[in-house]
mmCIF file as gemmi writes it, N, C-alpha and C atoms, coordinates in Angstrom:
data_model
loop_
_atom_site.group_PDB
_atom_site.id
_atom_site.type_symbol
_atom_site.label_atom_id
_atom_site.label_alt_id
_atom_site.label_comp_id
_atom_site.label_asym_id
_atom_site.label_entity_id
_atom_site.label_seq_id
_atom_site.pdbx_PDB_ins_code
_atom_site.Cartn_x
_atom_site.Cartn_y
_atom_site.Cartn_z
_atom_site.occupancy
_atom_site.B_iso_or_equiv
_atom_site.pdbx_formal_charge
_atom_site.auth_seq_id
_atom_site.auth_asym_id
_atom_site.pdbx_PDB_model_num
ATOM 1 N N . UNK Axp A 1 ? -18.195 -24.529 15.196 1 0 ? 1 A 1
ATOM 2 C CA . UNK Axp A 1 ? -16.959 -24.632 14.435 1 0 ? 1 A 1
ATOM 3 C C . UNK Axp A 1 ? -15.833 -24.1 15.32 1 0 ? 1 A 1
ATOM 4 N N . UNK Axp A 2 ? -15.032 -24.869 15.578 1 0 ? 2 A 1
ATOM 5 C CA . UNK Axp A 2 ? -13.908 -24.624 16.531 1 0 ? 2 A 1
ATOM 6 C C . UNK Axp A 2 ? -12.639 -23.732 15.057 1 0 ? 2 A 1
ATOM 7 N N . UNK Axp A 3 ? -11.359 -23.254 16.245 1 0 ? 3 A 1
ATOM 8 C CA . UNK Axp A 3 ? -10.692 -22.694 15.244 1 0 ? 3 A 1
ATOM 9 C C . UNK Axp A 3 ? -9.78 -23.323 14.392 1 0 ? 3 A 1
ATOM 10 N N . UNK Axp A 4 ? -9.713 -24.737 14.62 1 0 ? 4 A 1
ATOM 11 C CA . UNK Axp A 4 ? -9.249 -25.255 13.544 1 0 ? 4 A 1
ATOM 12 C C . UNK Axp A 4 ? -9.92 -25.366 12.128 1 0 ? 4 A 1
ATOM 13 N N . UNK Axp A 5 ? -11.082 -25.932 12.487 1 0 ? 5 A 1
ATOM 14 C CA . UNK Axp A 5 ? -12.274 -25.919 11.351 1 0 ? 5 A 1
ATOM 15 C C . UNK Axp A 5 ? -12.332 -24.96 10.683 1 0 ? 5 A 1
ATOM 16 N N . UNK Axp A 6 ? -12.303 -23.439 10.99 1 0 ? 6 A 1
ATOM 17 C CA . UNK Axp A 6 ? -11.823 -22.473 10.751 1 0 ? 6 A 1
ATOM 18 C C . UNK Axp A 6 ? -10.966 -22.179 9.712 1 0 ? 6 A 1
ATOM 19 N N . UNK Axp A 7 ? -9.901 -22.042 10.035 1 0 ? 7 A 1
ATOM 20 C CA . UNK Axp A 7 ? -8.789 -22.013 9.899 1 0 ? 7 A 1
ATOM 21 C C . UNK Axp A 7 ? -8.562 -23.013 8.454 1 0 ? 7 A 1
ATOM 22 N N . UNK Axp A 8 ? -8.828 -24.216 8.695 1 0 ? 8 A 1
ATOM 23 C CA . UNK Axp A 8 ? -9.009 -24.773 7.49 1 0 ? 8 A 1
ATOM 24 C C . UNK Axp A 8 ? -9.954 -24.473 6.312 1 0 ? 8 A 1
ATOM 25 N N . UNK Axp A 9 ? -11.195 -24.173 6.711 1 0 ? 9 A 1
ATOM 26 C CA . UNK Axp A 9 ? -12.43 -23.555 5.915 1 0 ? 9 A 1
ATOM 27 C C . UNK Axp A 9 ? -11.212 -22.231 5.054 1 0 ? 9 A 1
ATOM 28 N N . UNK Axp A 10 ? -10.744 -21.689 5.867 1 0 ? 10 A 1
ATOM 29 C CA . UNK Axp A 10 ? -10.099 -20.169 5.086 1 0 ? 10 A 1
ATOM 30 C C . UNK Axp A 10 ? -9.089 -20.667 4.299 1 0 ? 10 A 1
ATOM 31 N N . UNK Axp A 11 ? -8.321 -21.415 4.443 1 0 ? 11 A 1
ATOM 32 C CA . UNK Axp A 11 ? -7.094 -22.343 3.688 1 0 ? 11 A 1
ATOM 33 C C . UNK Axp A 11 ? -7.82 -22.467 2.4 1 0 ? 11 A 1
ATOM 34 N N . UNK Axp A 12 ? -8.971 -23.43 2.254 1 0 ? 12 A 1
ATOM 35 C CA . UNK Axp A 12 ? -9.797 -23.993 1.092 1 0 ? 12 A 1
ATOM 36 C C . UNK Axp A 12 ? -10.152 -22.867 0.713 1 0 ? 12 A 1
ATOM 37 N N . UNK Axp A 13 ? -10.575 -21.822 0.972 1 0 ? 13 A 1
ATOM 38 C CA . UNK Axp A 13 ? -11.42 -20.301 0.563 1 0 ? 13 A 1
ATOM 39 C C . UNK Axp A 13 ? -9.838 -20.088 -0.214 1 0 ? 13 A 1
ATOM 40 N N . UNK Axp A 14 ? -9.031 -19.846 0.35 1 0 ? 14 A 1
ATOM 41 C CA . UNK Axp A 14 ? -7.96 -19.044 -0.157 1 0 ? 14 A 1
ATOM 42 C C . UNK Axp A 14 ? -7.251 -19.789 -1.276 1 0 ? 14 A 1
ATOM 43 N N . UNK Axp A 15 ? -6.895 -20.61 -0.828 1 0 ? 15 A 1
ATOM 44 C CA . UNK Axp A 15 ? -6.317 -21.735 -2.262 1 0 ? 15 A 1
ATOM 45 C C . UNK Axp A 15 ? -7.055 -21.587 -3.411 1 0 ? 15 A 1
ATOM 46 N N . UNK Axp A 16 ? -9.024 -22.261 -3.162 1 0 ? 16 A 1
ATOM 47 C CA . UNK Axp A 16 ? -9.266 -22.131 -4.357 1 0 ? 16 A 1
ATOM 48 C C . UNK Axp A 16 ? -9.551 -20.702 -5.237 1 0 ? 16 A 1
ATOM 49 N N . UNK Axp A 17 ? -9.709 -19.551 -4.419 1 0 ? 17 A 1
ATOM 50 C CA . UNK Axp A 17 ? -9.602 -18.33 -5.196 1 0 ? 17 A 1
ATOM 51 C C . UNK Axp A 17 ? -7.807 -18.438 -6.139 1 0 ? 17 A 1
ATOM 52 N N . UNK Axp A 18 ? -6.731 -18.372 -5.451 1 0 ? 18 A 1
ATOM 53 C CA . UNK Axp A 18 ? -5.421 -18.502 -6.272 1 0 ? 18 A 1
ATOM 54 C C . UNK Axp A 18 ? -5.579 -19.549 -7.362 1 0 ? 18 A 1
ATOM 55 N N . UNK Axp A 19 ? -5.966 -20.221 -7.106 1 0 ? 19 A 1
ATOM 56 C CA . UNK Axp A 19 ? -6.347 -21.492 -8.464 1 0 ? 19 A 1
ATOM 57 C C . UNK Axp A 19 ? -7.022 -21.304 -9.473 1 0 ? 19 A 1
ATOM 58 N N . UNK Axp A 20 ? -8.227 -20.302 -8.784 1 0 ? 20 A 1
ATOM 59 C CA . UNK Axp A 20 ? -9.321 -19.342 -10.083 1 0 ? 20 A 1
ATOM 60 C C . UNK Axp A 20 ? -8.483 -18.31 -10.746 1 0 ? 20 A 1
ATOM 61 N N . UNK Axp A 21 ? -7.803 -17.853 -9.805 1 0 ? 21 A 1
ATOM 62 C CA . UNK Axp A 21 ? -6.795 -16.374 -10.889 1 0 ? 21 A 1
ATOM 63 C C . UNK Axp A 21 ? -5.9 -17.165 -11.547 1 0 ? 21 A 1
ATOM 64 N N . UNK Axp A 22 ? -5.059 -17.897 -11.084 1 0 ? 22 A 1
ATOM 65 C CA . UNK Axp A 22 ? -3.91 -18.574 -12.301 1 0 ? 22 A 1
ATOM 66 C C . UNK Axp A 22 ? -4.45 -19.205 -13.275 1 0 ? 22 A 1
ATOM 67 N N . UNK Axp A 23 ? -5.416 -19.993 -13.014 1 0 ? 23 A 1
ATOM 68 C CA . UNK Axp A 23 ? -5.95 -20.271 -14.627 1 0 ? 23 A 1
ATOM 69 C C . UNK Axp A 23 ? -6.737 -19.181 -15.506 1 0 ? 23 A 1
ATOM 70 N N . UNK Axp A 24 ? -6.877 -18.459 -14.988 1 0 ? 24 A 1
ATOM 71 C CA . UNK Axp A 24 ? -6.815 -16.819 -15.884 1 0 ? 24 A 1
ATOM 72 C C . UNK Axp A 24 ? -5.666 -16.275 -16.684 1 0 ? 24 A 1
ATOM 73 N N . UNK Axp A 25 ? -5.197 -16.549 -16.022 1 0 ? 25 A 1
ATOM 74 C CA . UNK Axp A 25 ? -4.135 -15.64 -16.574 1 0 ? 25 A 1
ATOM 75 C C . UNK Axp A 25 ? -3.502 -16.934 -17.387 1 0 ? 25 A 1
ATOM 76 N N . UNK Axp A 26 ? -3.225 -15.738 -18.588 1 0 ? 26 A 1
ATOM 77 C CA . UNK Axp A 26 ? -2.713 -16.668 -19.969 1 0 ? 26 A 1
ATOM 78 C C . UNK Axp A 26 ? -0.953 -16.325 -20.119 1 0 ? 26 A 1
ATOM 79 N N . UNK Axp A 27 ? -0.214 -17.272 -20.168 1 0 ? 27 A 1
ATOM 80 C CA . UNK Axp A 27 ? 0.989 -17.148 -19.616 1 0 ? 27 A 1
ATOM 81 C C . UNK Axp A 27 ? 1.873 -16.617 -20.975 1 0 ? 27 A 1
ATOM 82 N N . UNK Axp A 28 ? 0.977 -16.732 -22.286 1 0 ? 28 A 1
ATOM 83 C CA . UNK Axp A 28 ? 1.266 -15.752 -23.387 1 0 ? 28 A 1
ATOM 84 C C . UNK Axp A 28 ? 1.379 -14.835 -23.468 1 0 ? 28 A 1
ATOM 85 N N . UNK Axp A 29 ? 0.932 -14.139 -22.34 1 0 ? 29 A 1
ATOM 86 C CA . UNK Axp A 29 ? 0.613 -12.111 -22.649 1 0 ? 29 A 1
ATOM 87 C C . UNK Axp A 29 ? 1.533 -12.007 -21.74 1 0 ? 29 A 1
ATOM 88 N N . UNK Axp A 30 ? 2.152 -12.699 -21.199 1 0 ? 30 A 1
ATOM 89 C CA . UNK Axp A 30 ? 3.474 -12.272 -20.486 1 0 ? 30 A 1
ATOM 90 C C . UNK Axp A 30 ? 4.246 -11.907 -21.091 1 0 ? 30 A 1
ATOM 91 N N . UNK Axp A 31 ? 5.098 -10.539 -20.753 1 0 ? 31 A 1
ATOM 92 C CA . UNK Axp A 31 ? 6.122 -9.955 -21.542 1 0 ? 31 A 1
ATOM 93 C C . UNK Axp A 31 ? 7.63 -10.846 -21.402 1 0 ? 31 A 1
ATOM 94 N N . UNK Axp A 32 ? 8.313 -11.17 -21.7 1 0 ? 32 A 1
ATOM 95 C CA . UNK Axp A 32 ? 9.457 -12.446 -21.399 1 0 ? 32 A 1
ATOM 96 C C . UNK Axp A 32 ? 10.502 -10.798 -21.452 1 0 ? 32 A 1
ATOM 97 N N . UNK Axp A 33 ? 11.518 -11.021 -20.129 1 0 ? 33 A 1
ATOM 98 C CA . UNK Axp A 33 ? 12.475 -10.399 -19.818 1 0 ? 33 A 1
ATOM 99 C C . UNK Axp A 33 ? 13.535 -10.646 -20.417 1 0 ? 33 A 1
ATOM 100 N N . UNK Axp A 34 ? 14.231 -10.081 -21.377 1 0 ? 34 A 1
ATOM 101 C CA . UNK Axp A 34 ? 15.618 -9.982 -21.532 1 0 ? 34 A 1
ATOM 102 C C . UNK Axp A 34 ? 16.517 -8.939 -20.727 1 0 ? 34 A 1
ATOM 103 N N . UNK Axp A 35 ? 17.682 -9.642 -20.758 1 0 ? 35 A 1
ATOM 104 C CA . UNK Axp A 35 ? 19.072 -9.095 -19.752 1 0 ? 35 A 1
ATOM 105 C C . UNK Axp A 35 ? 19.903 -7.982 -20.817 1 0 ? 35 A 1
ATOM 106 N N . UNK Axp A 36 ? 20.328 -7.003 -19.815 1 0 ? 36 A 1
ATOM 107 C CA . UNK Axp A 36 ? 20.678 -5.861 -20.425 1 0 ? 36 A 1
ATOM 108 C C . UNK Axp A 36 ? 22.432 -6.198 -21.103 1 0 ? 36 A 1
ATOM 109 N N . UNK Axp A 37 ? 22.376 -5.504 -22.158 1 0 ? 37 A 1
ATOM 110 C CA . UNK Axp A 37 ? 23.553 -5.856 -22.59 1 0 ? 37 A 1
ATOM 111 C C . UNK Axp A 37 ? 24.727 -6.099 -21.214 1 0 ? 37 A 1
ATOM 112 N N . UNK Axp A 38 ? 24.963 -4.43 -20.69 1 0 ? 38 A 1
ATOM 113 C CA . UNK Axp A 38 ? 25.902 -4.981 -19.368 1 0 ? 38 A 1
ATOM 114 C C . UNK Axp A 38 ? 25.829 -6.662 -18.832 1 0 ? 38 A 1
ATOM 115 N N . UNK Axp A 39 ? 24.456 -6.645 -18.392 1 0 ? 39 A 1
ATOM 116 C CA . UNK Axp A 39 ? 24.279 -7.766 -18.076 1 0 ? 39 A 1
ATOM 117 C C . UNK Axp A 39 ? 24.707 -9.333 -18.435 1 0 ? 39 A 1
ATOM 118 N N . UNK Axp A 40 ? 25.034 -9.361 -19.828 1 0 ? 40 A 1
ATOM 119 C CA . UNK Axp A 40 ? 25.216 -10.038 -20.837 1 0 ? 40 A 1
ATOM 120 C C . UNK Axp A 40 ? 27.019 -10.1 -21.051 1 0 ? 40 A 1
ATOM 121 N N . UNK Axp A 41 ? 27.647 -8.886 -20.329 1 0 ? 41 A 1
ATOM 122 C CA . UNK Axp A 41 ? 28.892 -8.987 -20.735 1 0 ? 41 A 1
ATOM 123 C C . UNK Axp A 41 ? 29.377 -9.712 -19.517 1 0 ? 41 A 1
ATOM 124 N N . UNK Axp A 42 ? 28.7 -9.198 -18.455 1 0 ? 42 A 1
ATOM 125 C CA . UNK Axp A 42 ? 29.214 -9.815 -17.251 1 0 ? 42 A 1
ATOM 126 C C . UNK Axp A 42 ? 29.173 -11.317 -17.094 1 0 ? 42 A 1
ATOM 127 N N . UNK Axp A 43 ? 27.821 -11.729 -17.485 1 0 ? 43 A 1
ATOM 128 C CA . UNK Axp A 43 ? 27.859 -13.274 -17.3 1 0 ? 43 A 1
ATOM 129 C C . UNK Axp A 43 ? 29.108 -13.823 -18.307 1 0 ? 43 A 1
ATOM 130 N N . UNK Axp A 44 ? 29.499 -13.31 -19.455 1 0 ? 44 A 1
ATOM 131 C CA . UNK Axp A 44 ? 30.273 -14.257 -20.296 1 0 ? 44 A 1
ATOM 132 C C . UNK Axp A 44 ? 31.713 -14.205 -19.596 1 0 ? 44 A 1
ATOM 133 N N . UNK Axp A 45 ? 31.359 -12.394 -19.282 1 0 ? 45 A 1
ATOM 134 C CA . UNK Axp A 45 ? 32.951 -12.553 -18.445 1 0 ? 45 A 1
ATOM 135 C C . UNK Axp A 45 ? 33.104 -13.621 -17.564 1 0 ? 45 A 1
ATOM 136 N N . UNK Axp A 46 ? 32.149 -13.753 -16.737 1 0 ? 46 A 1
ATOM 137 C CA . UNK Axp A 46 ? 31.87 -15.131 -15.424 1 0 ? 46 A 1
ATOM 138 C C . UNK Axp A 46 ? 32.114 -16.188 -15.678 1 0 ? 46 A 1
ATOM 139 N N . UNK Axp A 47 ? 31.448 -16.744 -17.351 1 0 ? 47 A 1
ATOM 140 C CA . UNK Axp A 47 ? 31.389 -18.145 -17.78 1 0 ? 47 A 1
ATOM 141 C C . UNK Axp A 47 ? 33.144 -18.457 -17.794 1 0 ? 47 A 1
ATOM 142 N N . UNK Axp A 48 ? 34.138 -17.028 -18.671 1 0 ? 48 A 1
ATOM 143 C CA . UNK Axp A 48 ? 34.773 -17.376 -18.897 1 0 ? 48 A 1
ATOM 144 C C . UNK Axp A 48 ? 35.892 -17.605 -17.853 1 0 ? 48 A 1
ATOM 145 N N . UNK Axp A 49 ? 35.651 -17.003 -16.905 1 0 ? 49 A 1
ATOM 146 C CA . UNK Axp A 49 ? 36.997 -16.844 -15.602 1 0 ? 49 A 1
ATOM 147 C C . UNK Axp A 49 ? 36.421 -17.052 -14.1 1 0 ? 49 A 1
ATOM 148 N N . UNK Axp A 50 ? 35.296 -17.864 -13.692 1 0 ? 50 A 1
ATOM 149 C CA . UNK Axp A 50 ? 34.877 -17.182 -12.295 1 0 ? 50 A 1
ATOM 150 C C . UNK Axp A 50 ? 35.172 -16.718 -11.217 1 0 ? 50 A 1
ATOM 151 N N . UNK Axp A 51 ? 36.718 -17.242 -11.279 1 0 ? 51 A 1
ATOM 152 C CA . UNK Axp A 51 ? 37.27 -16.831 -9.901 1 0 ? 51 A 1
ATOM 153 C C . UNK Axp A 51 ? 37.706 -15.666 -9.853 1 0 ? 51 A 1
ATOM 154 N N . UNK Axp A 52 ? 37.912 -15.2 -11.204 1 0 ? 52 A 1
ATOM 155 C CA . UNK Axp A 52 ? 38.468 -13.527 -11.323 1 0 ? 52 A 1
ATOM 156 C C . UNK Axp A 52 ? 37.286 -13.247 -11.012 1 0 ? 52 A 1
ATOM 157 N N . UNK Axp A 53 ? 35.662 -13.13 -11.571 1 0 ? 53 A 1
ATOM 158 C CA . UNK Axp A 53 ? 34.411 -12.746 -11.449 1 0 ? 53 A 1
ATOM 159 C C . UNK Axp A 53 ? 34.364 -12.799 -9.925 1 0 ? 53 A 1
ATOM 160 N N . UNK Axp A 54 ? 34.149 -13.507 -9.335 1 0 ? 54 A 1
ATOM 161 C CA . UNK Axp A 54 ? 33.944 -13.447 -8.139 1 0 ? 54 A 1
ATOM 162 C C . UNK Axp A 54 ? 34.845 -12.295 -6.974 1 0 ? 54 A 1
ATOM 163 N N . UNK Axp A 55 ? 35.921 -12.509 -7.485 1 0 ? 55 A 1
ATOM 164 C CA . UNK Axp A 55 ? 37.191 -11.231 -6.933 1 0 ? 55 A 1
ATOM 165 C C . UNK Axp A 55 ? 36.254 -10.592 -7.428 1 0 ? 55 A 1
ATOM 166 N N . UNK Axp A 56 ? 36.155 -9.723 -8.158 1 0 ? 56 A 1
ATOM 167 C CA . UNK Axp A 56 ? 35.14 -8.525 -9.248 1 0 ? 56 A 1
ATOM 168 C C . UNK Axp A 56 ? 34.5 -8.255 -8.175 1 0 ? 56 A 1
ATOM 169 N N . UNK Axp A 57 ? 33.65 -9.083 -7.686 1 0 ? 57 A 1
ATOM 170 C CA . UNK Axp A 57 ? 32.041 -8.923 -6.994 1 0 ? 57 A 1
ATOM 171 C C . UNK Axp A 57 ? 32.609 -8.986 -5.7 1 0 ? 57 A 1
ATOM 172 N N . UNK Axp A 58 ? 33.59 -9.278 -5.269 1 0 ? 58 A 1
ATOM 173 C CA . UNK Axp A 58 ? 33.388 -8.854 -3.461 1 0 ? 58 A 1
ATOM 174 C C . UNK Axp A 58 ? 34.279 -7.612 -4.081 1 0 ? 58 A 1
ATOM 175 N N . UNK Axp A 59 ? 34.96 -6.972 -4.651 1 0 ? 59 A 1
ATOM 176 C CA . UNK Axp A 59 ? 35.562 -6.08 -4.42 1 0 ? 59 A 1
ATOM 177 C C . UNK Axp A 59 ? 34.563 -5.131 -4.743 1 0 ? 59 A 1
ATOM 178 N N . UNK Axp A 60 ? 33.58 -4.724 -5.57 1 0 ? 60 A 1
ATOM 179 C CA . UNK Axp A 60 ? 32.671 -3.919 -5.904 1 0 ? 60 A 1
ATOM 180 C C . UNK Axp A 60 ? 31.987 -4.234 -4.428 1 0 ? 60 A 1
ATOM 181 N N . UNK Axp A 61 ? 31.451 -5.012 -4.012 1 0 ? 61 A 1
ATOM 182 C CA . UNK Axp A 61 ? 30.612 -5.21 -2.757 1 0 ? 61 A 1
ATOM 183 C C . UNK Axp A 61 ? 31.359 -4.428 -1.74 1 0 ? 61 A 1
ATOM 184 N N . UNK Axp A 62 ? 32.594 -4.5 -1.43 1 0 ? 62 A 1
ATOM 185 C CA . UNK Axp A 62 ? 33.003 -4.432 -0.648 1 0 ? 62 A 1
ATOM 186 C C . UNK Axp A 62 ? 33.325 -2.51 -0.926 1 0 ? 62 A 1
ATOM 187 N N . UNK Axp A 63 ? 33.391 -1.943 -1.982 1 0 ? 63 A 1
ATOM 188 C CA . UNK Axp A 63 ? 33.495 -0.474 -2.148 1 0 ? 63 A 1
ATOM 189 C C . UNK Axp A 63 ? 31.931 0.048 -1.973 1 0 ? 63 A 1
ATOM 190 N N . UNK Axp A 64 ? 31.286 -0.535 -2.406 1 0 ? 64 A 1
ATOM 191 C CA . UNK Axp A 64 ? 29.803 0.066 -1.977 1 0 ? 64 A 1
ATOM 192 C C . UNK Axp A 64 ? 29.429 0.183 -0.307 1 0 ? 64 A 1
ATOM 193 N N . UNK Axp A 65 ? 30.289 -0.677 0.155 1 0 ? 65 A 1
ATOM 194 C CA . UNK Axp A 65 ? 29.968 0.016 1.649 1 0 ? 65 A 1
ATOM 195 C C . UNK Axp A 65 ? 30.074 0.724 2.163 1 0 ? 65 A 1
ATOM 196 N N . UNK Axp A 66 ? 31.428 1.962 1.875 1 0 ? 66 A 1
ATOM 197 C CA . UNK Axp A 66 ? 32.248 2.211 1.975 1 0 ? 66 A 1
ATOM 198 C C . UNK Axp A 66 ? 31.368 3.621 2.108 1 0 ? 66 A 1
């Protein structure tokens, strides 16, 4: 077995183990993330103005370097 053969043999090893765990796992018992209020004010602020939003965010970016 040269190292391609190899190499491929471990590909197939590895794939089909990830293929055995994801169909394990039941995508129900996942906890679903909600966004923090802040979070929530900011985007509407965004929806409603972006170009002010965007000023917002390099100017905060730009004080955190600081």
């Amino acid at each position: 077995m040269n190292d391609q053969e190899l190499d491929a043999a471990i590909r197939r090893l590895l794939l089909d183990s990830v293929e055995r765990r994801m169909r394990a796992i039941d995508l129900n018992d996942v906890p679903q993330a909600s966004p923090s209020p802040r979070h929530q004010a900011q985007m509407r602020a965004m929806l409603q103005n972006p170009l002010k939003c965007s000023c917002t965010v390099k100017k905060q970016v730009t004080e955190n370097k600081r």
